[in-house]
C-alpha positions, 0 to 999 in steps of 0.5 A, spaced: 494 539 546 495 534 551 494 527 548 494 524 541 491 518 538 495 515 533 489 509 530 493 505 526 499 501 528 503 501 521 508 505 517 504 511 516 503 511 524 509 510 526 512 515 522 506 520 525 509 519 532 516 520 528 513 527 526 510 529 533 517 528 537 521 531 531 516 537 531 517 539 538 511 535 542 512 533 548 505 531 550 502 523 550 502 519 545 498 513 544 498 508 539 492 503 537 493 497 533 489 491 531 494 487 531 499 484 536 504 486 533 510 491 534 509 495 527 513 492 522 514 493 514 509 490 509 513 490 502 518 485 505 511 480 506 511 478 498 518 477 497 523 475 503 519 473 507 514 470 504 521 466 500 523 465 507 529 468 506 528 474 511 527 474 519 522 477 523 527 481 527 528 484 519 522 487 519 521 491 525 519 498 524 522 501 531 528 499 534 530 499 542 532 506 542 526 508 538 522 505 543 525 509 547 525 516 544 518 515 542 515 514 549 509 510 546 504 508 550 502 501 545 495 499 545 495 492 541 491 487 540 485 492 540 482 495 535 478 502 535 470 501 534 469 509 534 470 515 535 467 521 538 469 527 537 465 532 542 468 527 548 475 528 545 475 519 546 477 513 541 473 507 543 476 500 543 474 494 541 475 490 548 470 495 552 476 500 554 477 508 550 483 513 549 481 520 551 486 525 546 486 531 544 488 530 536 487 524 533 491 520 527 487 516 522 492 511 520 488 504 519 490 504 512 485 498 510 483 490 509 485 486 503 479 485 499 475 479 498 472 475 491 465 471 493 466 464 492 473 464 494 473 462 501 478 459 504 483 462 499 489 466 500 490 474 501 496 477 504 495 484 507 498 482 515 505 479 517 500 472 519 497 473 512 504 472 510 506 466 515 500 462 514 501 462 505 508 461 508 506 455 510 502 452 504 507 453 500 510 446 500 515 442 494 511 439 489 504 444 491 500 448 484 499 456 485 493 460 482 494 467 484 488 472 483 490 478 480 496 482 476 498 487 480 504 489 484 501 484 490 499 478 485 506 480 481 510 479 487 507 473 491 508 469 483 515 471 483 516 469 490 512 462 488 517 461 482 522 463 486 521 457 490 520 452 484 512 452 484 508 452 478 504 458 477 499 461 473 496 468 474 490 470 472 488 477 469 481 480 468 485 486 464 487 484 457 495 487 459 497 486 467 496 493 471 495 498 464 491 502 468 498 505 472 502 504 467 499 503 460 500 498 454 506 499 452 509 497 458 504 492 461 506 489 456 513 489 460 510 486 466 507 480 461 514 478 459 517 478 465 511 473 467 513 469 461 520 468 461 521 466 469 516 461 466 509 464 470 503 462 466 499 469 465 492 468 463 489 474 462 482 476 460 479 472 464 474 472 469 473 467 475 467 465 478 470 461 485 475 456 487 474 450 491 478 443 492 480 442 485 483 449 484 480 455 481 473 456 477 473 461 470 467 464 468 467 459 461 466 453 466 473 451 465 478 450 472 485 452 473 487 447 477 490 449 483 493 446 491 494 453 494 489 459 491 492 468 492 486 473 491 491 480 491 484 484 488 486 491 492 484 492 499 479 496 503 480 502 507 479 501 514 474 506 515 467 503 518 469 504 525 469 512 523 461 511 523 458 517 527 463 521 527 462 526 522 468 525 518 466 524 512 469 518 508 468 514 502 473 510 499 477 512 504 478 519 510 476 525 506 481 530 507 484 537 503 490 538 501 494 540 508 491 532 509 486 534 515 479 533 515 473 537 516 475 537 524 482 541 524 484 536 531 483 529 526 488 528 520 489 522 516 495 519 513 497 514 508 492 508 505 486 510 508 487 517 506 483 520 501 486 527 499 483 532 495 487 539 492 482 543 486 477 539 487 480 532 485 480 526 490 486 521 490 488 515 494 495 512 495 496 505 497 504 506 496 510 506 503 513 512 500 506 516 501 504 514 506 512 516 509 511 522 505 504 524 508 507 524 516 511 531 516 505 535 513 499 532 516 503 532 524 505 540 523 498 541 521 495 537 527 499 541 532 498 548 528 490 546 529 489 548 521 492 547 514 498 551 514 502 547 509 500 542 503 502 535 500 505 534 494 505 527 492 511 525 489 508 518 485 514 514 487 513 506 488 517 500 486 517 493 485 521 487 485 518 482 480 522 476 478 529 479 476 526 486 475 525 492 479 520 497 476 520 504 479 515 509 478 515 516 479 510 521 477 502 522 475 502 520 467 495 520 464 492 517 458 493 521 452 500 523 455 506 521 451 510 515 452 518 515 449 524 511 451 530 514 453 534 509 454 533 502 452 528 499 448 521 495 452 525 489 449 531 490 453 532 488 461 533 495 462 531 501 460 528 508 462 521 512 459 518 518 460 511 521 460 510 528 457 505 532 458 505 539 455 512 539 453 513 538 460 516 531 464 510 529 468 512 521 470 519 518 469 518 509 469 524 504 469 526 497 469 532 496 471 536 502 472 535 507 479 540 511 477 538 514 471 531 513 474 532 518 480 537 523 475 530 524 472 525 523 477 528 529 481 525 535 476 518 532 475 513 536 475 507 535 479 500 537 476 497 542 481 490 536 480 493 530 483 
């Protein structure tokens, strides 16, 4: 193997790259990037960043000396149009191609847009970050469009900066789903006590000047509109190539596709194991995925397997909520420290008598004391 493609500027590529020198690969290395920039961080953009407390040097994900190490050949400012796996060749958006003997899809995806919201904001790309930066004057109202971890974060950043803010949820609780009632029910007090108006059951038509339309025909009245609804993954220029995709790159447990020289890692990778597929938008997988999948690709076949650890944080407000683990509905929640009034506290799912996800507000040590020994179902 003479030459790989990493496709995909972004943490999960530059950890590919880490991977391929750290095993031993002397061979080419080339790195494909939509944008501009040198690879950078993204949990910063919805707080320090955004808040205008971090730099731009702080957020760079390759220092000089690892620039130097690595021996990167960059392609920035381009994007991959296709890729042909009988020509061993990347195609590229400004008429050039990458010829590579093993490819790296690591493209992750595009934040997801709401008809009827043009001109709102989203935040997946440092300029994303720059440009809603920009629009958050003194004095200026925020109506953010989902309650997740993105939509969370930016509303916490806004208060942070003494903006009025409402968020609006089309769920009954914010991220029940991941976390379930019981502590959705958290993440809405800590709305309410940093004095963010959450609105949830909501559903919204549109926005225009005037702020944002619900589906009742009332307006939430809004200078600045976010829409954090989940991304796409990049997928599209994959068309042709054989890879099967759909909701992400399809690959098996060792994070390889249906071609042993073309592996996936990180946002874009939809993995399966026993029959079940899953997609992780979180840093720590796509940092956890580079060692497995980068062995695979230079063994030409899935020698080892990843195991997912579940983990992912986030800093609301005055909280950091962390969570490990893979709970599922039906399993039971107990608290065993704290109580879900307090401003600290640690719960665990079980499952079969077993600990099966371990979550906390507010306390990473007795958070990463428990989270060491947790089962991972087989079925992830």
């Amino acid at each position: 193997m003479k030459r790989v493609a990493i496709v995909g500027a972004s943490l999960a590529g530059v950890r590919a790259a880490q991977e391929l020198r750290a095993q031993g690969y002397d061979g080419g290395v080339v790195l494909i990037g939509e944008e501009a920039h040198l690879p950078y961080d993204r949990p910063p953009l919805s707080k320090a960043f955004l808040a205008g407390t971090a730099e731009r040097a702080s957020l760079e994900l390759l220092d000089a000396g690892d620039l130097a190490s690595l021996a990167l050949d960059f392609r920035l400012g381009v994007r991959a149009t296709a890729l042909e796996p009988g020509n061993r060749r990347v195609l590229l958006s400004d008429g050039g191609s990458v010829h590579a003997d093993g490819v790296v899809i690591t493209t992750g995806g595009r934040a997801r847009t709401l008809p009827g919201f043009e001109g709102a904001h989203t935040l997946r790309t440092i300029d994303d970050a720059l440009a809603l930066r920009a629009a958050l004057v003194p004095g200026v109202r925020v109506a953010i469009v989902g309650a997740g971890f993105i939509g969370a974060e930016v509303a916490s950043t806004c208060r942070s900066l003494g903006l009025d803010v409402v968020v609006l949820e089309a769920l009954p609780l914010p991220l029940t789903p991941v976390l379930g009632p019981e502590l959705a029910a958290v993440c809405a007090r800590l709305h309410a006590e940093h004095g963010t108006e959450l609105r949830c059951g909501v559903s919204v038509t549109g926005m225009d000047a005037a702020g944002v339309r619900l589906a009742d025909g009332s307006l939430v009245p809004a200078d600045v509109v976010v829409t954090g609804v989940g991304m796409i993954p990049a997928t599209d220029w994959l068309a042709g190539s054989g890879l099967k995709v759909g909701n992400g790159v399809h690959i098996d447990a060792g994070l390889v596709t249906d071609l042993p020289q073309v592996v996936a890692i990180g946002d874009v990778a939809h993995y399966h194991a026993n029959g079940v597929g899953r997609r992780h938008e979180h840093w720590t997988n796509a940092s956890e995925q580079a060692p497995v999948a980068i062995a695979n690709l230079l063994a030409g076949r899935t020698e080892r397997t990843y195991t997912p650890s579940g983990y992912v944080w986030s800093d609301q407000y005055s909280g950091r909520l962390q969570l490990a683990g893979h709970p599922r509905p039906g399993d039971t929640l107990s608290f065993v420290d704290g109580d879900p009034a307090s401003s600290s506290f640690v719960a665990v799912w079980a499952r079969e008598g077993a600990t099966v996800g371990v979550f906390a507000l507010n306390n990473p040590k007795l958070f990463n004391r428990l989270r060491r020994p947790l089962r991972v179902p087989a079925a992830v």
